[in-house]
Chimera marker file (.cmm) of the C-alpha trace (Angstrom):
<marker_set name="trace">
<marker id="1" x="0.000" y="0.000" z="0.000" r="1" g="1" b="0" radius="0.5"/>
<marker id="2" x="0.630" y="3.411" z="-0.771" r="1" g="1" b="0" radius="0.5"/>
<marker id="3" x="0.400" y="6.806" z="1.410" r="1" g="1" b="0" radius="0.5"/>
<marker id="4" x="0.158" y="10.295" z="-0.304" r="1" g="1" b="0" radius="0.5"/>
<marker id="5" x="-0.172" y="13.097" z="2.498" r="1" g="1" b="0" radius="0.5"/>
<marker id="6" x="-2.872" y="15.793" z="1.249" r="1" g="1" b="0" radius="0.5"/>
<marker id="7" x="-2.389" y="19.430" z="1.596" r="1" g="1" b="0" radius="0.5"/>
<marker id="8" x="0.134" y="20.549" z="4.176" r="1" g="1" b="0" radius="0.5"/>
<marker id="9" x="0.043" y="17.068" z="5.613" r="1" g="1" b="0" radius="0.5"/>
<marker id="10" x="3.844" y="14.877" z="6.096" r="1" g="1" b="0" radius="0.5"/>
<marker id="11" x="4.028" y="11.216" z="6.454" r="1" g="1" b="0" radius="0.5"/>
<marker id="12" x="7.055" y="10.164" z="8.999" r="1" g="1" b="0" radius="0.5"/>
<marker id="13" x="8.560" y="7.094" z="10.410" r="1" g="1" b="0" radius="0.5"/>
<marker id="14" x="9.907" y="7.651" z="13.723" r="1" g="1" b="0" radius="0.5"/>
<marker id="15" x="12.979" y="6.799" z="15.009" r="1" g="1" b="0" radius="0.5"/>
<marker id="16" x="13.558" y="3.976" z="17.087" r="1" g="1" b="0" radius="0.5"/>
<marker id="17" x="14.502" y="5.089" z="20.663" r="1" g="1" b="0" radius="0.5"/>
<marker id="18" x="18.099" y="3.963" z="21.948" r="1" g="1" b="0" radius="0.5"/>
<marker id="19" x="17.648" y="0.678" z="23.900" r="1" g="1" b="0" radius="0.5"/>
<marker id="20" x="20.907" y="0.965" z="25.558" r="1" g="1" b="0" radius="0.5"/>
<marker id="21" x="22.859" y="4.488" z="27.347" r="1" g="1" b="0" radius="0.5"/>
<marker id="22" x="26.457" y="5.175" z="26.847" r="1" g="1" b="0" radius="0.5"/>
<marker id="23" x="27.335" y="3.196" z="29.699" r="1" g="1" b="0" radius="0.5"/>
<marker id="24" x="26.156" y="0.220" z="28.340" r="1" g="1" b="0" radius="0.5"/>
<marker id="25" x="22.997" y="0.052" z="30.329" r="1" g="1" b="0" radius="0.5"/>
<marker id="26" x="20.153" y="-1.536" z="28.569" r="1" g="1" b="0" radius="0.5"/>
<marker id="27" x="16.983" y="0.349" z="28.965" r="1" g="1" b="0" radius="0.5"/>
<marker id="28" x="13.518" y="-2.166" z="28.672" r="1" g="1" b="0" radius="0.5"/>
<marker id="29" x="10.866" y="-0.945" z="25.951" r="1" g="1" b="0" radius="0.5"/>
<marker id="30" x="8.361" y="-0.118" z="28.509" r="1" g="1" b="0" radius="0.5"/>
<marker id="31" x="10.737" y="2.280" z="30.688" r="1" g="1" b="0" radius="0.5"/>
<marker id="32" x="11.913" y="4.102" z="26.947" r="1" g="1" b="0" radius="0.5"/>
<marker id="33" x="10.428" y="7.495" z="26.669" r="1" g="1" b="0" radius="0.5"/>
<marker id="34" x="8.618" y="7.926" z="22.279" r="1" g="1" b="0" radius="0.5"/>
<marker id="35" x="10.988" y="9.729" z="20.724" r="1" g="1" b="0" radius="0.5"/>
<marker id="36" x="10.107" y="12.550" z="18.879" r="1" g="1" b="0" radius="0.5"/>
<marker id="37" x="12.793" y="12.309" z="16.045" r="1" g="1" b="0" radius="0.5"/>
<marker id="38" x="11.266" y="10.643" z="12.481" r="1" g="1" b="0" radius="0.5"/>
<marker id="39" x="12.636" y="10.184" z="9.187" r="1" g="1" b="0" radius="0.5"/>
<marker id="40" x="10.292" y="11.923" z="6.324" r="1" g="1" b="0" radius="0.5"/>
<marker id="41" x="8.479" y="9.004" z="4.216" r="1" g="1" b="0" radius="0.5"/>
<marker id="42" x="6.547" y="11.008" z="1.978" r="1" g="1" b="0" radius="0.5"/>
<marker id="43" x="5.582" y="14.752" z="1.387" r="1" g="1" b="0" radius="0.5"/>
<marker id="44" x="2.228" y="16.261" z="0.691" r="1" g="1" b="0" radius="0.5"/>
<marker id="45" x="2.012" y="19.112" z="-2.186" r="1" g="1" b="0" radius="0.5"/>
<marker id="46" x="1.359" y="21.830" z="0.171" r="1" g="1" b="0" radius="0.5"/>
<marker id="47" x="-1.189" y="24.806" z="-0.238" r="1" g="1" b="0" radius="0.5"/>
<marker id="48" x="-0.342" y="28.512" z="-1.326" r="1" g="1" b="0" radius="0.5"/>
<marker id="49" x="-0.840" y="29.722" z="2.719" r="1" g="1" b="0" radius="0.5"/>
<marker id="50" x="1.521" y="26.806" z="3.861" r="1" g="1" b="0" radius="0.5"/>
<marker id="51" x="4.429" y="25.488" z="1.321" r="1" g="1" b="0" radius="0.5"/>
<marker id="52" x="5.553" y="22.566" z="1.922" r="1" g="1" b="0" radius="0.5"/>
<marker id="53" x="9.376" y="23.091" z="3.074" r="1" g="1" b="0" radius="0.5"/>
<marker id="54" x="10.850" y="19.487" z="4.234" r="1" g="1" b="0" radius="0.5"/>
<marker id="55" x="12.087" y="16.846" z="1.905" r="1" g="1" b="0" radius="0.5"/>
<marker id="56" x="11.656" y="13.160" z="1.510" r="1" g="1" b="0" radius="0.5"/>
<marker id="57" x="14.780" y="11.724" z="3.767" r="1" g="1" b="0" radius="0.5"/>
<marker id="58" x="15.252" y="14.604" z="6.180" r="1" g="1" b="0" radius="0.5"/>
<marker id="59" x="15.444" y="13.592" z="9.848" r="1" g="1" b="0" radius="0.5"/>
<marker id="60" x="12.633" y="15.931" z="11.824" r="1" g="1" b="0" radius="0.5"/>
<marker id="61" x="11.760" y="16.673" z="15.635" r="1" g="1" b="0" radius="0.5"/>
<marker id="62" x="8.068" y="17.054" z="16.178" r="1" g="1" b="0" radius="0.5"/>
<marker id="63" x="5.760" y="18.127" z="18.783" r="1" g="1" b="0" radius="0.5"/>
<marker id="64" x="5.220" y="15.346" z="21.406" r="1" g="1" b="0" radius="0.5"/>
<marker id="65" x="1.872" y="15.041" z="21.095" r="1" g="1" b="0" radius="0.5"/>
<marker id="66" x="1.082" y="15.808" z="17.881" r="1" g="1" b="0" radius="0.5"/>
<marker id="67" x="0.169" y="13.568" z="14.482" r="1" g="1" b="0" radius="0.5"/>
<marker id="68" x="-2.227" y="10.742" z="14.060" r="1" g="1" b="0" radius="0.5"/>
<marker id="69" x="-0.302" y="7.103" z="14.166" r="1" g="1" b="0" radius="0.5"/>
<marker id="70" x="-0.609" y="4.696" z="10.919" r="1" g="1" b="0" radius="0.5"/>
<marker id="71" x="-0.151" y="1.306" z="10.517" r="1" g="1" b="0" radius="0.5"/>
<marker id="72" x="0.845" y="0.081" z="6.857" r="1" g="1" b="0" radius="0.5"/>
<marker id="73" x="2.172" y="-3.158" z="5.946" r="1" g="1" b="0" radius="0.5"/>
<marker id="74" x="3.230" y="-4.037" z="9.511" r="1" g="1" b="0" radius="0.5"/>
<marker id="75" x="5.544" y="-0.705" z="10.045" r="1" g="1" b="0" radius="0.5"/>
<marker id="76" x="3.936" y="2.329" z="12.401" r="1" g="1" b="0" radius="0.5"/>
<marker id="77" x="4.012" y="5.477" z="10.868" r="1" g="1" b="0" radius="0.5"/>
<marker id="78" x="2.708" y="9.132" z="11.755" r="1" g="1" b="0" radius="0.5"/>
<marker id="79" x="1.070" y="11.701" z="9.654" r="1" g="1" b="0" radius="0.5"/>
<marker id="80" x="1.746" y="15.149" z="11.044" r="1" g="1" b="0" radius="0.5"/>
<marker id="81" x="0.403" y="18.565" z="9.907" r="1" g="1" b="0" radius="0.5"/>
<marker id="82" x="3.821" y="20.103" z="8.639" r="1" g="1" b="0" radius="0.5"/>
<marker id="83" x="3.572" y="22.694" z="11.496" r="1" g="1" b="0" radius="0.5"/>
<marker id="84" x="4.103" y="20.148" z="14.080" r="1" g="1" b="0" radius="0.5"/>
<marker id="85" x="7.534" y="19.897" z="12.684" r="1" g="1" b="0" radius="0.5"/>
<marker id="86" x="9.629" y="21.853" z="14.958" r="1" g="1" b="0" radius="0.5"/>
<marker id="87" x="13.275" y="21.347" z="13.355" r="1" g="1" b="0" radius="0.5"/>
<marker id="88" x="14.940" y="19.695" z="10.504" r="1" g="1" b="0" radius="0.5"/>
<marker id="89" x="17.824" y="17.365" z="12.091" r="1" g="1" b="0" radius="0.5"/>
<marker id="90" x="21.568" y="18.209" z="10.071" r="1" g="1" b="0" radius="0.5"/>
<link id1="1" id2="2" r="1" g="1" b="0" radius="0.2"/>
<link id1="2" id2="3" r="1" g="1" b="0" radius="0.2"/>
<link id1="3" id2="4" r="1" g="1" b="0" radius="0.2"/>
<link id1="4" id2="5" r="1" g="1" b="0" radius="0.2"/>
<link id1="5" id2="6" r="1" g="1" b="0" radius="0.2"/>
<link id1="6" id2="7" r="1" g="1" b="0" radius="0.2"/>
<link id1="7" id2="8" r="1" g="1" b="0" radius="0.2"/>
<link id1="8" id2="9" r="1" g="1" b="0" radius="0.2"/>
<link id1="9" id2="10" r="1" g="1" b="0" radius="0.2"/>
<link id1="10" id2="11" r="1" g="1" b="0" radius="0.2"/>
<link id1="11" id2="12" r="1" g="1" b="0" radius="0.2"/>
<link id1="12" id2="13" r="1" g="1" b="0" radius="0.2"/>
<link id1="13" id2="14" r="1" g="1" b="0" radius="0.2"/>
<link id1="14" id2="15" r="1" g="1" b="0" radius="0.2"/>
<link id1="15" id2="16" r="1" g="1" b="0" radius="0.2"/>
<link id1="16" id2="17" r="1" g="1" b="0" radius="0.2"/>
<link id1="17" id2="18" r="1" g="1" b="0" radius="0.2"/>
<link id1="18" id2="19" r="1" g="1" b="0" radius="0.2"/>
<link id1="19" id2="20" r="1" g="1" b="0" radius="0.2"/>
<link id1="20" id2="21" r="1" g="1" b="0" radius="0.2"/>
<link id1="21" id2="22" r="1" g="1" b="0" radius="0.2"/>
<link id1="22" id2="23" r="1" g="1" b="0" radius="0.2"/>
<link id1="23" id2="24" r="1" g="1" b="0" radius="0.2"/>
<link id1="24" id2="25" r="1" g="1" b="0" radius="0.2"/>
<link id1="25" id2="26" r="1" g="1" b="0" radius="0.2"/>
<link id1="26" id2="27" r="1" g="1" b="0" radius="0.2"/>
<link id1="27" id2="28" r="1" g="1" b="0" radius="0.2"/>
<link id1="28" id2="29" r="1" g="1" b="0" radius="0.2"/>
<link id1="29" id2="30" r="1" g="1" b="0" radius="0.2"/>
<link id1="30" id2="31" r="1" g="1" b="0" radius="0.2"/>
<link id1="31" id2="32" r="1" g="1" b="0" radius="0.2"/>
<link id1="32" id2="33" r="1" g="1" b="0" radius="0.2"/>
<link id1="33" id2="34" r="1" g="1" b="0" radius="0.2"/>
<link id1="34" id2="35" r="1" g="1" b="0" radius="0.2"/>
<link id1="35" id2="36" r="1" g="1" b="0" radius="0.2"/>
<link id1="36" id2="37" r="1" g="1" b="0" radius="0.2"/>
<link id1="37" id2="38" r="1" g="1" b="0" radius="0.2"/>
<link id1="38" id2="39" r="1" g="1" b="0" radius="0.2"/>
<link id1="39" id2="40" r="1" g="1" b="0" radius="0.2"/>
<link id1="40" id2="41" r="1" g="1" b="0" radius="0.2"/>
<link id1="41" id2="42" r="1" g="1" b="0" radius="0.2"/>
<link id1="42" id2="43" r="1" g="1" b="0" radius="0.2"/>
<link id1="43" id2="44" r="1" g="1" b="0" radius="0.2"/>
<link id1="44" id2="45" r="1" g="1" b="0" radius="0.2"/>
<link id1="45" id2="46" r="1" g="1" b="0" radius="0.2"/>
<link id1="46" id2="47" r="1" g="1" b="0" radius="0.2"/>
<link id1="47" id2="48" r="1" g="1" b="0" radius="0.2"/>
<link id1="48" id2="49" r="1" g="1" b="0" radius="0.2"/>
<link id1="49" id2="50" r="1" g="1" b="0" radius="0.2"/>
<link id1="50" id2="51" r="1" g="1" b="0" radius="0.2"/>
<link id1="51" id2="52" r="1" g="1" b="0" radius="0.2"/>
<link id1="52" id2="53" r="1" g="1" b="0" radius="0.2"/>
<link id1="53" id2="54" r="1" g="1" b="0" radius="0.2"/>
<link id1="54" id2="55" r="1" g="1" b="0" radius="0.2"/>
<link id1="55" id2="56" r="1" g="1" b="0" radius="0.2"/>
<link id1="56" id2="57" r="1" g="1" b="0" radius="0.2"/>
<link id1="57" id2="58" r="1" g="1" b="0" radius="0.2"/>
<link id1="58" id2="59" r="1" g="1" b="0" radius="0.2"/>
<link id1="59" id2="60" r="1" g="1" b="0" radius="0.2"/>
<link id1="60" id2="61" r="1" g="1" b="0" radius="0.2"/>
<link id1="61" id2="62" r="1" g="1" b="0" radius="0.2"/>
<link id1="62" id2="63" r="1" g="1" b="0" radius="0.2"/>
<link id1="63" id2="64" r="1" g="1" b="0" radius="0.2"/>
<link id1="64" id2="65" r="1" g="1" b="0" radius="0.2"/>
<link id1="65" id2="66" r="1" g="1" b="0" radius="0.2"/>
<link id1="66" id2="67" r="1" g="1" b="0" radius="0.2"/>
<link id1="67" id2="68" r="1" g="1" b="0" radius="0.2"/>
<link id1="68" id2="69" r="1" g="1" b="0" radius="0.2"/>
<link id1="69" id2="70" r="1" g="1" b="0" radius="0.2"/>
<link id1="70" id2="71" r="1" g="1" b="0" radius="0.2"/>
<link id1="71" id2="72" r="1" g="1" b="0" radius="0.2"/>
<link id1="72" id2="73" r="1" g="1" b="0" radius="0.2"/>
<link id1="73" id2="74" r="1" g="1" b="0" radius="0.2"/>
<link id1="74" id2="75" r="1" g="1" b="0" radius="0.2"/>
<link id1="75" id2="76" r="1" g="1" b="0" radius="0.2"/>
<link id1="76" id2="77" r="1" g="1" b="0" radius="0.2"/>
<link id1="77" id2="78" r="1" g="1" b="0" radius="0.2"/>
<link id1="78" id2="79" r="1" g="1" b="0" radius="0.2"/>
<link id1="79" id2="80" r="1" g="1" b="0" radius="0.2"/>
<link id1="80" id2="81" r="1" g="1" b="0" radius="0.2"/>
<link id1="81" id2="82" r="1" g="1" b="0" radius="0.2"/>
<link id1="82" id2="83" r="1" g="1" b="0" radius="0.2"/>
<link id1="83" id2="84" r="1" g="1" b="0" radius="0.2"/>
<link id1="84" id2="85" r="1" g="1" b="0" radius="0.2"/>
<link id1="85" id2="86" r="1" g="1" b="0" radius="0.2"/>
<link id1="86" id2="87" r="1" g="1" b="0" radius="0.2"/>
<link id1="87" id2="88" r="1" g="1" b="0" radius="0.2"/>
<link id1="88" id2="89" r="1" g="1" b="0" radius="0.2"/>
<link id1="89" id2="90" r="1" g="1" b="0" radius="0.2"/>
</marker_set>
């Protein structure tokens, strides 16, 4: 299956969270925090008030709480309103 985002609308895949700290502790699932960092899937083409400005491949941060969560094909993605997208990761 196929996603196209509408309007302003950006389909991500987040980033999994790090399972283990620097000092080689290993942190279980349910303890791990959602990250907020996600790799853009898929753009949509934007409207004339709101231009789409992030690219297919750039690593975003996003609002905590914001998006609505997919599931396609077995993998969990989000699909956030591009002004939930706080930063561009470089």
């Amino acid at each position: 299956m196929k996603i196209r985002p509408l309007a302003d609308r950006v389909l991500v895949k987040q980033v999994e969270a790090e399972s283990k700290t620097a000092s080689g502790i290993i942190i279980p699932a349910q303890a791990q925090e959602k990250t907020q960092e996600a790799v853009v899937e898929a753009v949509g083409p934007g409207t004339e008030k709101d231009p789409i400005i992030v690219k297919k491949g750039e690593r975003v941060l996003y609002d905590k709480y914001s998006g609505t969560s997919i599931k396609v094909d077995g993998a969990d993605y989000l699909i956030l309103k591009q002004s939930d997208i706080i930063a561009v990761i470089e």
